[in-house]
Each structure stands twice: as C-alpha cells, then as structure tokens.
C-alpha positions as CSV (number, residue, x, y, z in Angstrom):
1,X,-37.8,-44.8,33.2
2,X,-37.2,-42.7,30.1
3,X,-38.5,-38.9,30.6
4,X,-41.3,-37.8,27.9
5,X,-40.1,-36.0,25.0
6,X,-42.0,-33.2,25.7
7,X,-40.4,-33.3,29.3
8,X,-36.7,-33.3,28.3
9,X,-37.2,-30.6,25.4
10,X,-38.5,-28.5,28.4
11,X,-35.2,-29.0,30.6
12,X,-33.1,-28.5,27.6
13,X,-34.5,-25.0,27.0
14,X,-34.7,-24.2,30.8
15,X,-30.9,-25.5,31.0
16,X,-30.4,-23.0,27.5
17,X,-32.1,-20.1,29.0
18,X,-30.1,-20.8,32.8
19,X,-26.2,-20.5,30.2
20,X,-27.8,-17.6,28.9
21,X,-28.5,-15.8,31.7
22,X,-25.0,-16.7,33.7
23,X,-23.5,-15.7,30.4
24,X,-25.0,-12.4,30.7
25,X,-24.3,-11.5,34.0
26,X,-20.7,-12.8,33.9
27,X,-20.3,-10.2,31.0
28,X,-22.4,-7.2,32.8
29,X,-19.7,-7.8,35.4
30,X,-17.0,-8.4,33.7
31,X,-17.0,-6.1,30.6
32,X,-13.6,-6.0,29.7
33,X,-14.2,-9.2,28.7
34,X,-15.8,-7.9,25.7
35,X,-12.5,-6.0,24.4
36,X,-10.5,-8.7,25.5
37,X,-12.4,-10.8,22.5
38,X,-12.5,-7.7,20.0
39,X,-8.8,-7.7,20.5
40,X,-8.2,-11.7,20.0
41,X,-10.6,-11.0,17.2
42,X,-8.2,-7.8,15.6
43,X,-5.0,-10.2,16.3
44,X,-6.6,-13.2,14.7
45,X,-7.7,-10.2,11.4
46,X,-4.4,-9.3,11.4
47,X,-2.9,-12.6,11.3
48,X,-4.8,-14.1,8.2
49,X,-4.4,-10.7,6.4
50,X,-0.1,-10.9,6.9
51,X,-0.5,-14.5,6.0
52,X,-2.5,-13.8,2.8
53,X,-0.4,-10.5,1.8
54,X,2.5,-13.0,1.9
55,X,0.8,-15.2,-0.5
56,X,0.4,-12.3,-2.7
57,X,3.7,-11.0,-2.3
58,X,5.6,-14.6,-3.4
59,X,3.6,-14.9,-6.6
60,X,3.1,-10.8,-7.8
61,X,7.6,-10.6,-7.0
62,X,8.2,-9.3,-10.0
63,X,5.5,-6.6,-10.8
64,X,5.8,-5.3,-7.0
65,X,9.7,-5.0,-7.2
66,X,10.8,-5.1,-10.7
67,X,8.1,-3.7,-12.8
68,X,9.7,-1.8,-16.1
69,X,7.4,1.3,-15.4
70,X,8.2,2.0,-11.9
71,X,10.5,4.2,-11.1
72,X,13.9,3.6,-8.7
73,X,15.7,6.3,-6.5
74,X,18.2,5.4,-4.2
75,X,20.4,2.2,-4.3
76,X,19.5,0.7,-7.7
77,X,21.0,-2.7,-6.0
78,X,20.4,-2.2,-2.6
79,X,19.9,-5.3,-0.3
80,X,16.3,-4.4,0.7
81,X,13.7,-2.6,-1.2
82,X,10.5,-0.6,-0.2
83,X,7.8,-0.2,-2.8
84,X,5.7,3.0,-2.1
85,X,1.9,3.3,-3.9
86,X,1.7,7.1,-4.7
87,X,-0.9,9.3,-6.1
88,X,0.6,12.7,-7.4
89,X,-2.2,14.5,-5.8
90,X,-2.2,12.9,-2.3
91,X,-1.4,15.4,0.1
92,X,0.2,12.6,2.6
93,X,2.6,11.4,-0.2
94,X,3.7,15.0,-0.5
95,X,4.8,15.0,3.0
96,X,6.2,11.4,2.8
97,X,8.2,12.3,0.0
98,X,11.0,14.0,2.9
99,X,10.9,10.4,4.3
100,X,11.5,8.6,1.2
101,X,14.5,11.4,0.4
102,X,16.0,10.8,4.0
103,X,16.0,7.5,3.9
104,X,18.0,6.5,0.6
105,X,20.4,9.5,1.5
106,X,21.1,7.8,5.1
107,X,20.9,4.3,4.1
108,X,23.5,3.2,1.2
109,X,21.3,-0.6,1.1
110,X,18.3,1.2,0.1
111,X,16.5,0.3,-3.0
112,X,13.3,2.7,-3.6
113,X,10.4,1.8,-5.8
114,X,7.7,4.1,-6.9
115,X,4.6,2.7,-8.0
116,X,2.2,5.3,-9.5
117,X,-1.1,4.3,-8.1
118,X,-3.8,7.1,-9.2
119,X,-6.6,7.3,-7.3
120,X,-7.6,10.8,-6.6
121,X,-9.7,11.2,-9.7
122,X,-8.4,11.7,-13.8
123,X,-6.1,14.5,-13.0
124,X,-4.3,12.0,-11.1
125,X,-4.3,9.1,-13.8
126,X,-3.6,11.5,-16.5
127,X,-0.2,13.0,-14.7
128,X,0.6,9.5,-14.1
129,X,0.4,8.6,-17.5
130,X,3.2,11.5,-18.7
131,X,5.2,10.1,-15.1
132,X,5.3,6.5,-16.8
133,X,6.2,8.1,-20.2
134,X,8.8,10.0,-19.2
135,X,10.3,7.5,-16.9
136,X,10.0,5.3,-20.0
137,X,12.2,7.6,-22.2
138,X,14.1,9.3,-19.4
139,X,14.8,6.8,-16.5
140,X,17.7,8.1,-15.5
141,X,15.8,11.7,-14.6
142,X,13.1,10.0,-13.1
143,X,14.0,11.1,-9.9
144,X,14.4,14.6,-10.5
145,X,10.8,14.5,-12.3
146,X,9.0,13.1,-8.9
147,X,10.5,15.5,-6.9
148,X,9.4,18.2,-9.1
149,X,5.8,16.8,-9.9
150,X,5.2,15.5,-6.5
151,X,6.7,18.8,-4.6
152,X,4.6,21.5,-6.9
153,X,2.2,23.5,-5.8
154,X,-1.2,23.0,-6.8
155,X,-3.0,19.8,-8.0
156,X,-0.9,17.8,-10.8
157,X,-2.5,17.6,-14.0
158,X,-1.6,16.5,-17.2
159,X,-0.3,20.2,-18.3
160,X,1.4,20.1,-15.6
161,X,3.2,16.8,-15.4
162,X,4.2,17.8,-19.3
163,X,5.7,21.0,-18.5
164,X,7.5,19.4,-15.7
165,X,8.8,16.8,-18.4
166,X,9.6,19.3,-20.9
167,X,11.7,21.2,-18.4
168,X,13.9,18.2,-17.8
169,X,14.5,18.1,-21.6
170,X,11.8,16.0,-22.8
171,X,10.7,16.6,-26.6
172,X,7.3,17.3,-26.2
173,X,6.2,15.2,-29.6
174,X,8.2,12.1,-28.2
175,X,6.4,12.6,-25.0
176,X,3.3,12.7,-26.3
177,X,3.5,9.7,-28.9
178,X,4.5,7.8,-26.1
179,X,1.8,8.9,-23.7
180,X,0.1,6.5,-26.2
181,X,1.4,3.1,-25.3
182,X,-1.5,0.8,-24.7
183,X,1.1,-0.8,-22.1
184,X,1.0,2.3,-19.9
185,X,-2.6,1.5,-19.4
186,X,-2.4,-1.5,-18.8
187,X,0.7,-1.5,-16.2
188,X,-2.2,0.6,-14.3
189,X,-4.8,-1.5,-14.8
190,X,-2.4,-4.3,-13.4
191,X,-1.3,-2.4,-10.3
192,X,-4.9,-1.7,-9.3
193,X,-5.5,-5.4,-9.5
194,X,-2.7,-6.0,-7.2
195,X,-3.2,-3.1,-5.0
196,X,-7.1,-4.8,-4.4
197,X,-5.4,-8.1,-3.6
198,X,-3.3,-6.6,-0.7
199,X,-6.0,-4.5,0.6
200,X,-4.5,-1.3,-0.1
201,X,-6.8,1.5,-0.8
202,X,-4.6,5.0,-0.3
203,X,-2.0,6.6,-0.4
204,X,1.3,6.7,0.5
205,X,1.2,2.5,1.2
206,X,4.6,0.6,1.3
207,X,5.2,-2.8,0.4
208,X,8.3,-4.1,2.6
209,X,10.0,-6.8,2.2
210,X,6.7,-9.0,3.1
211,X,5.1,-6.8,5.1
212,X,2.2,-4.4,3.9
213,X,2.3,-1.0,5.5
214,X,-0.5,1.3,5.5
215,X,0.1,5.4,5.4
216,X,2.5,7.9,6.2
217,X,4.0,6.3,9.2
218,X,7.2,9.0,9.1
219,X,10.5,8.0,8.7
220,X,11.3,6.5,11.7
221,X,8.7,3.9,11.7
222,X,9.6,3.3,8.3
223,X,13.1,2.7,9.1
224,X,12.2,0.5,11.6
225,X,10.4,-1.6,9.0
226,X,13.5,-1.6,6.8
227,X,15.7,-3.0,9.7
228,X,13.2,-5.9,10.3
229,X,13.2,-6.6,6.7
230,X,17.4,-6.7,6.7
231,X,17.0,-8.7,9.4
232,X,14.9,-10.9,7.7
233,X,17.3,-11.7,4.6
C-alpha cells in the first residue's frame, strides 16, 4: 500500500535532516577536510584563470608583444620574450628593475618588453606619457631613459620624466608636441583594457610566454619562468 503524502514528505525530511547531521559530524572530525576542498577549489580557480589568460593571450599577440609604444631592452630578436606592466612610481618595479637588467645581460635569447601601465595616480600617467614620447622619437635611448626615470629618486612626474628626456638629447619643443598624440592616449587606454582582461591589477606583472605572472618574484623565479617558456617553443 502506497504511504500518505504527508507520511513520505515526513521521512524525506527526517532522512534530509539524518545526511545533515552525519555530514556535520564527519567534518567536526575530520576538518582538514575543509582545506582539502578550499584547495581543489584554488586548483580548479587557477585552472580556468590559466586557461582564460591563454585565450586572451592568442587573440591580444600583437599588442602584448609587439606594440609600437612599448619599449625593448635586451635581445631585440630573442627566442622568448617577457612583457613586464610597470608603473614609474611603484616601489616594487624599482627593485625589479635589477632583475630585468640581470636577466638580458645573462641570457643572450632574451627579448624584454616594457609596457607602461600607470596606475599610481596622474603623476604616474603623465611621466608615462613623456616615456612613450620619447621612446617614440628616441627608441634607440629608450633604455637608458627607463633606467634613469625608473632608478631616480623621488616620485616621477612629468618635470621630471622631461628633464630626464632632455638630458638624453631630446629637444624639448619636439618632446612636447609629441606629448600631444592622441595615439599615446589611446595605446593606454588599450593596455588598461587588456591589463582588466588578464586580471592584472599592479605592478611589476609579467606576461610570459602564456603564462601570467603576478609581482616581483626576483630573478630567479623569473628565470625559471623563462626556461619553461623555452621549453615550451
């Protein structure tokens, strides 16, 4: 014979309220249960955010590694490349900027992008603006000019990026006119968008090969990185 409705909705909740309670006092017991599934959790995170970031990085190629307004140290046509996002007032790219310097001067197959990324306030996107300039007019003194900019003491600004510009023979009305281009602008405006869609929100952040890398890791990590990305040609 059938059980009443009311009868079987009664053992269904009992039954409910019997998992619940095992459930609970499996986990009282057991804790580490619980970090076992925040770390399955983290892994799984982890795993959709390399697999979108490689999405990103097969149809943004060109603007990550070949933009015209980002600067190249290093191997020019080196086998791998490492892209570095870089605010002239971040006190962690300062200190990165040893890493970046050891590692093209020990590795002959390294190509080095610099991606000016301003973030730290309009200081920062104004001393950009004369860094993009100047590369602009001056590429082959780029490097020099980081090193300078990046290295000074005190916040960059503006003044200061010119001065810094004018000492590695810039004129300062050509400078200026070209502090101007609407397309500086908008090569920032582009590399925020692309910065958002791979989840990068400071400074220093690498783009490697296909693999996102967040803060100054040092120079051995970052080496590391560089292998696995030879590795992966």
């Amino acid at each position: 014979t059938a059980q009443p409705v009311e009868t079987a909705a009664a053992d269904t909740k009992i039954d409910r309220t019997e998992v619940e309670g095992i459930i609970r006092d499996y986990l009282l017991k057991n804790p580490e249960v619980l970090l076992e599934v925040q770390d399955a959790l983290e892994a799984k995170q982890k795993e959709e955010q390399r697999i979108a970031h490689l999405g990103v990085i097969k149809n943004a190629k060109d603007q990550i590694f070949n933009s015209a307004f980002d600067g190249v140290v290093g191997n020019p046509n080196g086998k791998v490349t490492i892209v570095e996002f870089y605010d002239y007032n971040c006190g962690f790219c300062k200190r990165a900027m040893d890493d970046m310097q050891a590692l093209t001067k020990t590795d002959p197959d390294l190509r080095f992008v610099l991606k000016e990324f301003p973030i730290l306030g309009p200081e920062s996107q104004k001393a950009s603006v004369v860094s993009m300039a100047f590369h602009l007019m001056h590429p082959e003194k780029y490097g020099e000019f980081h090193n300078a900019l990046l290295g000074g003491q005190g916040r960059a600004t503006e003044a200061s990026a010119i001065k810094v510009a004018l000492s590695l023979g810039a004129d300062e009305a050509a400078l200026r006119e070209k502090m101007k281009d609407p397309t500086i602008n908008e090569a920032l405006a582009k590399t925020y968008d692309l910065a958002n869609k791979l989840a990068i929100t400071g400074t220093p952040s690498y783009v490697i090969g296909n693999e996102v890398v967040f803060g100054a890791l040092g120079q051995e990590v970052l080496a590391e990185k560089i292998e696995a990305a030879k590795a992966a040609l």
